[in-house]
TORVEX-972113 format. One record per residue: x, y, z of N, C-alpha, C, O in turn. Coordinates in steps of 0.05 Angstrom, whole numbers, padded with zeros to 5 digits, always signed. Each point is the difference from the previous one (the first is absolute). Layout:
N
XYZXYZXYZXYZ;...
***
This chain:
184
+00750+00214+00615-00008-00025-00012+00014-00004-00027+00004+00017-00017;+00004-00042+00017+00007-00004-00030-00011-00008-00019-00018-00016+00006;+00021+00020-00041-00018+00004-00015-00016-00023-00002-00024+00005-00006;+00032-00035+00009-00011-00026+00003-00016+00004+00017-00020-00010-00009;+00016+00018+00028-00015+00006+00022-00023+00015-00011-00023-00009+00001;+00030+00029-00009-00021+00018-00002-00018-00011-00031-00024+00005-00001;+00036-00018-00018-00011-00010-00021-00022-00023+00010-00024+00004-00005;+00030-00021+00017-00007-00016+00020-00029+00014+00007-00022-00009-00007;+00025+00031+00022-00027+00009+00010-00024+00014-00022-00024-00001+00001;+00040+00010-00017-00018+00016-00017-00012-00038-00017-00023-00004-00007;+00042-00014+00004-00019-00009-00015-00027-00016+00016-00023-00003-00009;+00033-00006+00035-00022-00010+00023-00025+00024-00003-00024-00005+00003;+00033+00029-00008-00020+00014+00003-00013+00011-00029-00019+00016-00003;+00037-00030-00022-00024+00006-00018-00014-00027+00005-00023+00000-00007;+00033-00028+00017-00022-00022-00001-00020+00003+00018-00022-00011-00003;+00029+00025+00021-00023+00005+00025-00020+00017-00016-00024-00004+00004;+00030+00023-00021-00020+00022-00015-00009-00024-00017-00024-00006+00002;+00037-00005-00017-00022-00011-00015-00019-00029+00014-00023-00007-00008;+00034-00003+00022-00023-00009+00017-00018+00012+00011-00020-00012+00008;+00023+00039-00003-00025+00019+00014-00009+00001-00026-00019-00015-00006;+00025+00023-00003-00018+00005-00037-00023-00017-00005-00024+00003-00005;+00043-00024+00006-00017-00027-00014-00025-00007+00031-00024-00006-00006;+00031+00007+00030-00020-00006+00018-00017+00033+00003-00016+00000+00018;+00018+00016-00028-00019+00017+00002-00013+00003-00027-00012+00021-00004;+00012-00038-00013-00007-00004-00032-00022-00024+00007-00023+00002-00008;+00031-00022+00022-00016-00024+00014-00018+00008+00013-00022-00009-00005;+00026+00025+00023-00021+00007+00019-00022+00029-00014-00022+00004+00011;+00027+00005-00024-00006+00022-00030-00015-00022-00005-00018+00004+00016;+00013-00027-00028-00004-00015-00010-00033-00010+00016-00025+00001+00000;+00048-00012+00013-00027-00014+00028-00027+00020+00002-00024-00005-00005;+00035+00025+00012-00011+00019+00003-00032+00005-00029-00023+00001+00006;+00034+00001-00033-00014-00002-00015-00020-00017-00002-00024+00004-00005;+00035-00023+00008-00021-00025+00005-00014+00000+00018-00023-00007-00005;+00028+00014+00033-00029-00002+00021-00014+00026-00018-00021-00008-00010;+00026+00030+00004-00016+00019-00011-00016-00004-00015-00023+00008+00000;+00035-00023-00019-00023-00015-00016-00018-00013+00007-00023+00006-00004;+00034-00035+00022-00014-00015+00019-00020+00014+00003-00020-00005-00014;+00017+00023+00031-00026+00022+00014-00015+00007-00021-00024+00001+00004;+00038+00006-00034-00024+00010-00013-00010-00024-00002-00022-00002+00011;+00030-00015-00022-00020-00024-00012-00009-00004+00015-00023+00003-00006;+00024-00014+00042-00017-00006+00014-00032+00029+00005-00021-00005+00010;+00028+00028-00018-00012+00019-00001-00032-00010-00029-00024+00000-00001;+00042-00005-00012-00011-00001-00032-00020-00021+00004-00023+00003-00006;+00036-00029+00018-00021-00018+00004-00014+00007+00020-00022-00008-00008;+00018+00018+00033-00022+00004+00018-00015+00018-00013-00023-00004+00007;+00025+00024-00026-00018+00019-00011-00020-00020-00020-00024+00000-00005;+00047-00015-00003-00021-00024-00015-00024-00011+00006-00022+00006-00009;+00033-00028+00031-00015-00008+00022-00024+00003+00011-00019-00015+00004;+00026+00051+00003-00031+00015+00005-00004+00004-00022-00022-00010-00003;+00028+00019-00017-00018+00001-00022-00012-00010-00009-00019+00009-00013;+00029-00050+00015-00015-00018-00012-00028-00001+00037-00024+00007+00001;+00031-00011+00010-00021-00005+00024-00025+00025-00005-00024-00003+00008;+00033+00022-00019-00022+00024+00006-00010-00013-00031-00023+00001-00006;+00035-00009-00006-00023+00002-00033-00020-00027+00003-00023-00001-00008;+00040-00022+00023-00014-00021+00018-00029+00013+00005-00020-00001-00013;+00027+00017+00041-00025+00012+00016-00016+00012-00021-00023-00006+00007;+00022+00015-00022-00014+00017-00013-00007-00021-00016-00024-00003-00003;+00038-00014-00009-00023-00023-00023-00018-00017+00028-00023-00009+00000;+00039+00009+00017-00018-00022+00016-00032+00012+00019-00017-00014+00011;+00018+00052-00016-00021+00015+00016-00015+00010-00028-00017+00017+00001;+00021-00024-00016-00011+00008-00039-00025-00015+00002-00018+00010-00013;+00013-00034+00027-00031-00007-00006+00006-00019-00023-00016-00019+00000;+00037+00018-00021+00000-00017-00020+00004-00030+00006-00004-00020-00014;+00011+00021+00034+00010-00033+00013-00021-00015+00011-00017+00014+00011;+00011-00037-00009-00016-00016+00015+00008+00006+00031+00024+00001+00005;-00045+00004+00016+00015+00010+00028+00023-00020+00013+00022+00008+00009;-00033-00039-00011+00031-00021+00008+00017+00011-00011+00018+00003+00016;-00010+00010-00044+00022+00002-00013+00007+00021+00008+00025+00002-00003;-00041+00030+00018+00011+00027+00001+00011-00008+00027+00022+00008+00010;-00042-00028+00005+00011+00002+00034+00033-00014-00004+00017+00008+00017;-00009-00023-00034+00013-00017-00001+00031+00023-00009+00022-00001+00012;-00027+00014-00029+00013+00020-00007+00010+00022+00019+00023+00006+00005;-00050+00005+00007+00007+00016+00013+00008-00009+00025+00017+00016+00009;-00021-00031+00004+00019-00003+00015+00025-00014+00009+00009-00006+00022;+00001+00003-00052+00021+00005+00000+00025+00012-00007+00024-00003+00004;-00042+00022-00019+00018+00031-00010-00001+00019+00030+00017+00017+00007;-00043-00024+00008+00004+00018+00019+00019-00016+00019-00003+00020+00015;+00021-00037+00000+00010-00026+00010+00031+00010-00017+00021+00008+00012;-00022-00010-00028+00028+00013-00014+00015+00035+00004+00022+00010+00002;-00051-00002-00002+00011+00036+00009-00007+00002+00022+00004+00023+00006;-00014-00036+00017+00008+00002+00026+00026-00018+00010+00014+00009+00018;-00008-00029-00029+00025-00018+00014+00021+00007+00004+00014+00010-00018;-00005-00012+00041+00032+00016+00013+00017-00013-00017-00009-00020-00012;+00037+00029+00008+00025-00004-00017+00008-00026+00007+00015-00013-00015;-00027+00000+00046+00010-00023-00011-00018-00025-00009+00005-00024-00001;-00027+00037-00004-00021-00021-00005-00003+00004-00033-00010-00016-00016;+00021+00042+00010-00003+00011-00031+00004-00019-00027-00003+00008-00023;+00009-00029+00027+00009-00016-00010-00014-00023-00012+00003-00008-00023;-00022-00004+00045-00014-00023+00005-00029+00023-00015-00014-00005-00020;+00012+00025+00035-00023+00006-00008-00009+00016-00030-00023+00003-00009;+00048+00006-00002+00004-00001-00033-00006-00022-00013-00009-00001-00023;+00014-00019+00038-00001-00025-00021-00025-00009+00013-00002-00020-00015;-00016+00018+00028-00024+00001-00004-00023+00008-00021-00018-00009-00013;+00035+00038+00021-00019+00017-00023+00003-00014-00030-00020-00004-00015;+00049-00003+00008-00007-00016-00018-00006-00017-00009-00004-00004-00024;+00000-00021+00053-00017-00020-00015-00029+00004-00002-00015-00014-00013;+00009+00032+00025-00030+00006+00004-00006+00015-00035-00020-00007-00014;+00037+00023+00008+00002+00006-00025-00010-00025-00022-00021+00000-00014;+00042-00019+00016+00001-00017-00018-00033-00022+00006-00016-00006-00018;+00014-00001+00040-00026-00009+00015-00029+00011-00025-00015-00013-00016;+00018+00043+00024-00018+00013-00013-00009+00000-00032-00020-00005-00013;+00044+00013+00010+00004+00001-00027+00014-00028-00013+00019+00002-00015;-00030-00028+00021+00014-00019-00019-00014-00006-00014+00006-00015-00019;-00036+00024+00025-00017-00003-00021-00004+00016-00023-00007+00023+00008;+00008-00024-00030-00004+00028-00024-00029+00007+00004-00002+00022-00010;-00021-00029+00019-00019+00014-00009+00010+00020+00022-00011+00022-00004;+00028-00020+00028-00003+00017+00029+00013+00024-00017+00002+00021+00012;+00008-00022-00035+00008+00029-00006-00019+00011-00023+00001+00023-00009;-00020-00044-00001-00015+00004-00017-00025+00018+00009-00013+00017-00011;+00014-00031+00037-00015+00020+00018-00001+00026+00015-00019+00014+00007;+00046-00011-00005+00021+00029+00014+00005+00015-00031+00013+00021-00001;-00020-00028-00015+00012+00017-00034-00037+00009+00005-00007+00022+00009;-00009-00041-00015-00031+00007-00004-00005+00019+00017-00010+00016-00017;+00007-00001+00042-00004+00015+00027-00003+00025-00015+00015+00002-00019;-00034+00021+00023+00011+00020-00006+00033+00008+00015+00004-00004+00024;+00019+00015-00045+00015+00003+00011+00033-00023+00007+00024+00001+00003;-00048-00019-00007+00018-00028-00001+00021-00003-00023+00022-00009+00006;-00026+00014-00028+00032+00001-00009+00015+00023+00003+00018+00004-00016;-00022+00011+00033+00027+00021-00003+00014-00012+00031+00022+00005+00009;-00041-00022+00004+00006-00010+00023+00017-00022+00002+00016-00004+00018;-00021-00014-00042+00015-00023-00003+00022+00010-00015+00021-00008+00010;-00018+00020-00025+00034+00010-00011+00008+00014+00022+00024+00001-00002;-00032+00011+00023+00007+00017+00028+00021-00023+00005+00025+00000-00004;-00047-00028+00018+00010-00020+00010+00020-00023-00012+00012-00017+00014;-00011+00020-00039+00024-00008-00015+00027+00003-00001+00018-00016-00001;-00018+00053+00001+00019+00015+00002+00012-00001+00026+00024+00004+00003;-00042-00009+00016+00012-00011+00026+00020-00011+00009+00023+00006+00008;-00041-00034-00009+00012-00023+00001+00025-00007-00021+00015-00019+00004;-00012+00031-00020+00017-00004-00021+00023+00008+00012+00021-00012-00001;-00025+00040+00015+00018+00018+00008+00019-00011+00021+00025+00003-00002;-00041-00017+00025+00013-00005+00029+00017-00021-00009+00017+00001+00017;-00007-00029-00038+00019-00015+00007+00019+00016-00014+00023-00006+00006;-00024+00024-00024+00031+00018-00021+00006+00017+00024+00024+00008+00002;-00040-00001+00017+00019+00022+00023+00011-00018+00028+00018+00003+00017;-00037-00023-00021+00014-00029+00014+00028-00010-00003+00016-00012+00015;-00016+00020-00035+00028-00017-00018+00022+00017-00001+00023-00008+00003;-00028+00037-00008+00010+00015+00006+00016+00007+00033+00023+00008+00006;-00052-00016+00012+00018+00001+00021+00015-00017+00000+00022+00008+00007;-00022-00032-00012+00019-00025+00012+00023+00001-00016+00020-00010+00009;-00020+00022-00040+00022+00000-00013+00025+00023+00024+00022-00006+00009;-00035+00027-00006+00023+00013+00021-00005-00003+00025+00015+00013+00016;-00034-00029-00004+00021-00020+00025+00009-00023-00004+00004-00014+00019;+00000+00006-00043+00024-00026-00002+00025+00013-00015+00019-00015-00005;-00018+00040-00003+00021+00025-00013+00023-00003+00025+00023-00008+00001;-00050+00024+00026+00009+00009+00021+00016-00026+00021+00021+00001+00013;-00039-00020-00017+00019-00030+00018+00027-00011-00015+00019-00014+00007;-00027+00026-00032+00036-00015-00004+00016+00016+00011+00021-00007+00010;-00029+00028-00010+00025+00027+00000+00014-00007+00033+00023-00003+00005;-00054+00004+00019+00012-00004+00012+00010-00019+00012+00014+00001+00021;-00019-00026-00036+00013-00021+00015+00034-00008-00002+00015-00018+00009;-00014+00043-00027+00031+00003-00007+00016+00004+00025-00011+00009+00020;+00037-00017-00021+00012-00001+00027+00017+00021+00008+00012-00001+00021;-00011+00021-00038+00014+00029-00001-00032+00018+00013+00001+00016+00019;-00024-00023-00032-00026+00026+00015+00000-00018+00035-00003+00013+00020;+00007-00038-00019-00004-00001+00034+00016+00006+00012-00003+00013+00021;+00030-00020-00031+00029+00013+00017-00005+00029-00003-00015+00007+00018;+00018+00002-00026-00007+00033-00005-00023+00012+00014-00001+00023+00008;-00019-00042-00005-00027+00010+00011-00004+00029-00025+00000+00024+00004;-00001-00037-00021-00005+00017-00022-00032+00009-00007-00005+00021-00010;-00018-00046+00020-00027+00009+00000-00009+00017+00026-00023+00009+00004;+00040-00009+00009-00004+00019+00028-00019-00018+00011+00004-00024+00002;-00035+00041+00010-00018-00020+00015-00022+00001-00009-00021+00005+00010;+00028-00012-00037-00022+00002-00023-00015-00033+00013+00016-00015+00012;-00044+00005-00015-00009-00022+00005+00008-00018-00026+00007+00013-00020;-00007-00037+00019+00012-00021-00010-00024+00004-00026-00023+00001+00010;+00025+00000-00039-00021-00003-00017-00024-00014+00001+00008-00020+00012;-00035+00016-00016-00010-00023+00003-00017+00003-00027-00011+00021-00008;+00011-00044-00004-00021-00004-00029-00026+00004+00014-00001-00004+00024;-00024+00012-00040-00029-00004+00003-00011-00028-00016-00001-00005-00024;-00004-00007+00042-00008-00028-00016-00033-00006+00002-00013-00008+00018;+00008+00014-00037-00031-00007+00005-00010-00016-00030+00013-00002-00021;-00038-00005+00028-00018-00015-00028-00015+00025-00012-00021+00010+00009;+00039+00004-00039-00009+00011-00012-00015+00000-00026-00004+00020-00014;-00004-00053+00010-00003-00010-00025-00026+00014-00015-00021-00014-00002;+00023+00036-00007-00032+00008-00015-00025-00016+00003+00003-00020+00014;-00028+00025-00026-00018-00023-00008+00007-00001-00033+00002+00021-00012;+00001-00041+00003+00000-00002-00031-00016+00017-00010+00008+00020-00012;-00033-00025+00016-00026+00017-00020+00015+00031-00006+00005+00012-00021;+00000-00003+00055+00009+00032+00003+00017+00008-00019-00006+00015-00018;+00040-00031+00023+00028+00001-00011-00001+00001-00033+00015+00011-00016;-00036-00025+00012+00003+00007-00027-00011+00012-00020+00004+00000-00024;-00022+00014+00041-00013+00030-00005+00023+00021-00018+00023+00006+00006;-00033+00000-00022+00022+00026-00013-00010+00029+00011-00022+00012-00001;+00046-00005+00011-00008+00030+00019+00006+00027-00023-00004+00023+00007;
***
């Protein structure tokens, strides 16, 4: 071979290396982001149940008027039974039933008075406070994760492998006022 020739190859083959570089830096990449993805979706379902069980527990406390505990409870219990794809609709129940409950101030004036009742209502503050920041969290890294892949180097590449397509959690997470502005 002659040296044009052979210069020729070595440089095709440092551009080939650094395109492997750079698409295994991309997909390094991708990669980080569903990982994350999972925790946050992890972070918020721990939420979730957490806010539904502190639910059940103010709504079986006795401090509530019974319309207001039945009203509660079942729909914290409606939220921690609902399959993944109903998980959604039935989160956001729980929070309007939340807000339902509690749009009145004496309803926490009443849940603070209970024996027990205020360590219950900052319980339930801290809650609800909690589930839209791990909300947001999830959706911040699945809209991280949809730009990445809608890039046209991760589909030619099949760079996310057979990872499922991101999806946001969209639900009605709006606190009750009275609750949210509770200092925890």
């Amino acid at each position: 071979m002659s040296r044009p020739v052979i210069e020729n190859l070595v440089w095709i083959a440092v551009a080939l290396g650094v395109v492997g570089v750079y698409l295994s830096w991309t997909a390094g990449r991708l990669d980080r982001l569903h990982t994350r993805m999972d925790a946050a979706r992890a972070a918020l379902d721990a939420q979730l149940v957490r806010r539904a069980s502190v639910v059940v527990e103010v709504a079986t406390s006795g401090a509530l008027d019974p319309a207001s505990s039945l009203v509660l409870y079942e729909a914290a219990h409606a939220a921690r039974q609902a399959e993944e794809e109903h998980r959604e609709v039935a989160e956001s129940e729980l929070s309007q039933a939340l807000r339902a409950v509690f749009a009145d101030v004496d309803q926490v004036e009443v849940l603070k008075a209970a024996p027990g009742g205020e360590a219950a209502a900052e319980e339930l503050a801290a809650a609800v406070r909690r589930v839209p920041m791990a909300r947001r969290f999830l959706n911040d890294a699945v809209r991280a994760a949809r730009a990445l892949r809608r890039h046209r180097k991760v589909r030619w590449f099949r760079l996310a492998g057979h990872a499922p397509f991101p999806l946001a959690f969209e639900m009605d997470d709006e606190p009750p006022a009275d609750l949210a502005d509770r200092p925890t």
